[in-house]
C-alpha positions in Angstrom: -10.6 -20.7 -3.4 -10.8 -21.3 0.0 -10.7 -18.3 2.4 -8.4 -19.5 4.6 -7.8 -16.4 6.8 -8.7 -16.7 10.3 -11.4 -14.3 11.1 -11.0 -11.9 14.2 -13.5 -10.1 16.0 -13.8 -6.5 15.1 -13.0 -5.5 18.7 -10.0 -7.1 19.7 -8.5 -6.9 15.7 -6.3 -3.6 15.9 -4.8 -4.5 19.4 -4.1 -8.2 18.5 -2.3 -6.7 15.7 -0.4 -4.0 18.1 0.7 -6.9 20.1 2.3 -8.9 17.5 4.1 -6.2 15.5 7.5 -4.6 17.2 7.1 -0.8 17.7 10.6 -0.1 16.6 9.0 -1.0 13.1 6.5 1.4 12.9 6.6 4.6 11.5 3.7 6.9 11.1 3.0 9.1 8.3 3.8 12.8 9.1 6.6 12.4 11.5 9.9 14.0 10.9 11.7 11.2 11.0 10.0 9.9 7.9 12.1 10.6 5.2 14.6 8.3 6.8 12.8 5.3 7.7 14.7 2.0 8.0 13.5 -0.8 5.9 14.6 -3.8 8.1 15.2 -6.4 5.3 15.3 -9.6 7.3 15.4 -12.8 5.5 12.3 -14.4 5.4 9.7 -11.2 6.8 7.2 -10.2 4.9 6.2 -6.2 4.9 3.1 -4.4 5.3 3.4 -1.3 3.6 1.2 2.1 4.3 2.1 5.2 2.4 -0.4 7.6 1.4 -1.1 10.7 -1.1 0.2 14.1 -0.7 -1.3 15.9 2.5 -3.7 12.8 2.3 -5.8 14.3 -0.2 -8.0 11.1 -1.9 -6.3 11.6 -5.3 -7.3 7.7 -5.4 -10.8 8.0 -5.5 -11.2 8.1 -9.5 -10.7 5.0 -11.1 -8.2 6.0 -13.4 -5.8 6.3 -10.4 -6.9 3.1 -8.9 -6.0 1.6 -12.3 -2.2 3.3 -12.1 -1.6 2.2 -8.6 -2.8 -1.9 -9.8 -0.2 -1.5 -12.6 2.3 -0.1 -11.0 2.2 -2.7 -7.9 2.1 -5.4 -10.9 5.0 -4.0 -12.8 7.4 -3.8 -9.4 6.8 -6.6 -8.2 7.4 -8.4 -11.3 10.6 -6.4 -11.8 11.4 -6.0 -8.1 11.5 -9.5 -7.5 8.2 -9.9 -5.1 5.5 -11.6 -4.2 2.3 -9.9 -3.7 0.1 -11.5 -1.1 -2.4 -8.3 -0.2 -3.8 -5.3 -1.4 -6.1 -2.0 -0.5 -6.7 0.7 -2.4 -8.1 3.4 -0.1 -9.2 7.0 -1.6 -6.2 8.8 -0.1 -3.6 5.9 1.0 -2.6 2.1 0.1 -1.9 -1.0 2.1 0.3 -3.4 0.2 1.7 -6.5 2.2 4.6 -8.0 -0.5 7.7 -10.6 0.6 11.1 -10.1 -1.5 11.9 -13.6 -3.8 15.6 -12.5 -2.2 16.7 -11.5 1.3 19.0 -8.5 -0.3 16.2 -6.9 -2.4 15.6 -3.6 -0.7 12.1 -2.7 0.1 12.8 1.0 -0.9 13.1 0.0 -4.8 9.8 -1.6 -4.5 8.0 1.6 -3.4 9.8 4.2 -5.5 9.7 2.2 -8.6 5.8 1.9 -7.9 5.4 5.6 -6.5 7.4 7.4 -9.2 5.2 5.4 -12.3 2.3 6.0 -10.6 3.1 10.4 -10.2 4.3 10.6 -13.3 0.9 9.3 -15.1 -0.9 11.5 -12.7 1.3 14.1 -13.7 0.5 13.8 -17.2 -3.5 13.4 -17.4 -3.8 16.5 -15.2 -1.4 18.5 -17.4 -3.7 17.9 -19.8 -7.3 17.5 -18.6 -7.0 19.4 -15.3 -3.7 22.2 -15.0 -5.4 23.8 -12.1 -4.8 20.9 -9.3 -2.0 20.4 -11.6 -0.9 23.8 -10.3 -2.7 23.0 -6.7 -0.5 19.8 -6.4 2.8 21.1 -7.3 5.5 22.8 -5.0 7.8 25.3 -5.3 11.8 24.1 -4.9 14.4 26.6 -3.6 15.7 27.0 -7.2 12.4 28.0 -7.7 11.6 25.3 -9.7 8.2 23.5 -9.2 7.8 19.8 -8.3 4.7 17.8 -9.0 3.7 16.0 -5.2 1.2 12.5 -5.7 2.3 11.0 -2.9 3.6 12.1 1.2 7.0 12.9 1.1 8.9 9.6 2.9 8.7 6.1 3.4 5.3 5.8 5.7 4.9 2.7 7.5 6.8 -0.3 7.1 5.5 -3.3 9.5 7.3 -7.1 9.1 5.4 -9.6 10.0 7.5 -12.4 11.2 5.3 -15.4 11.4 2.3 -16.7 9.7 -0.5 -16.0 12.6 0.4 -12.0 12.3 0.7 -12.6 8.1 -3.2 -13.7 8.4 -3.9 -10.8 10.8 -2.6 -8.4 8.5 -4.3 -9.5 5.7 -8.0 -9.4 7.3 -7.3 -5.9 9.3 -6.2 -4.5 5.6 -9.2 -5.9 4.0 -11.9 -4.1 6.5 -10.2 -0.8 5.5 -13.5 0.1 3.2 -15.8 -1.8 6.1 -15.0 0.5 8.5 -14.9 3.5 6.2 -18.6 2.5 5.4 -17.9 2.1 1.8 -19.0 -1.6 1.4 -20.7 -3.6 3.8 -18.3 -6.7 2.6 -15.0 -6.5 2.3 -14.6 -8.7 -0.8 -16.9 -6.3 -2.4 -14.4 -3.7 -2.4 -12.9 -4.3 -6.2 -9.7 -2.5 -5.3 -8.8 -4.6 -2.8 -7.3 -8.4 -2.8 -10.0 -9.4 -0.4 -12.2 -11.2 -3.4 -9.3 -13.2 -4.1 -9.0 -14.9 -0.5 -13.1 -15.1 -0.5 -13.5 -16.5 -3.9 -10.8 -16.7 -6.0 -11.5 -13.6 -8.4 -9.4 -10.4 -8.2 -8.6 -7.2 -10.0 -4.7 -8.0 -9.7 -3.2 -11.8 -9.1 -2.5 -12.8 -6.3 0.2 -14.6 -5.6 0.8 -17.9 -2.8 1.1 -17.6 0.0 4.3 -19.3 1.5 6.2 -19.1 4.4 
């Protein structure tokens, strides 16, 4: 397959990408505002989703949990009614850049349907192979119950991308996520990413087309 996405120069990449993408629909990780962040469903954006793991420990860097989070995305956005059109898997965060087959479908069942399946597997292999950062990775509730945390409590970021020229933007800054981390030199290299797809047609998890 063709890699179609434009390349960007390193340096001018992240504020290319700041220009095009309204500030209202940003929403960093670790603000108080983040449990109520507004998914602006507008017909015919697509959404570039950040969220990241509890305290943004890498809980993602076996590949057992990379495997959960690539069947997880698969089932919701099967069930969800999306189209998948990027991917990272980082060691303590994901980038995941999906368009809704219907303007209504709310972005927040996408990421809780995905979030919750992935937690509770997590939940149960460290039950049972590791109780200690079972124990480490659970808090205690006010009815002194405890609660299992994988992922940040709240929505993280939620960017839509408008137009095609910031879709293909988004797709290569996502990609270089492990390029500028140092932990491949290219980012198609990176298996748990959709960057192998765009550069030769093979991926971990299908891709699906683009279309705008």
């Amino acid at each position: 397959m063709k890699y179609w996405v434009a390349r960007a120069k390193a340096e001018g990449l992240a504020r290319g990408i700041a220009g095009l993408v309204p500030s209202y629909n940003i929403y960093p990780v670790g603000m108080r505002s983040e449990k109520k962040v507004r998914h602006l469903n507008i017909p015919g954006h697509a959404h570039e989703l950040t969220f990241s793991c509890y305290r943004k420990m890498p809980l993602l860097s076996s590949e057992i949990s990379k495997v959960w989070v690539l069947q997880a995305i698969d089932a919701a956005r099967k069930d969800r009614g999306f189209s998948l059109y990027a991917f990272v898997i980082m060691p303590e965060h994901v980038h995941i850049i999906i368009h809704p087959h219907e303007p209504a479908t709310e972005i927040s069942w996408f990421l809780k349907s995905m979030k919750q399946s992935v937690a509770r597997k997590a939940s149960r292999w460290l039950s049972e192979h590791d109780p200690h950062r079972h124990d480490k990775l659970s808090i205690k509730k006010k009815d002194n119950r405890r609660e299992f945390r994988f992922w940040q409590a709240g929505g993280g970021y939620d960017r839509n991308i408008e137009n095609p020229d910031t879709l293909n933007l988004m797709i290569e800054y996502i990609h270089h996520n492990p390029v500028r981390r140092g932990l491949v030199e290219q980012a198609a290299d990176w298996k748990w990413s959709s960057a192998s797809w765009y550069e030769r047609g093979e991926c971990v998890l299908k891709i699906d087309p683009l279309f705008w």
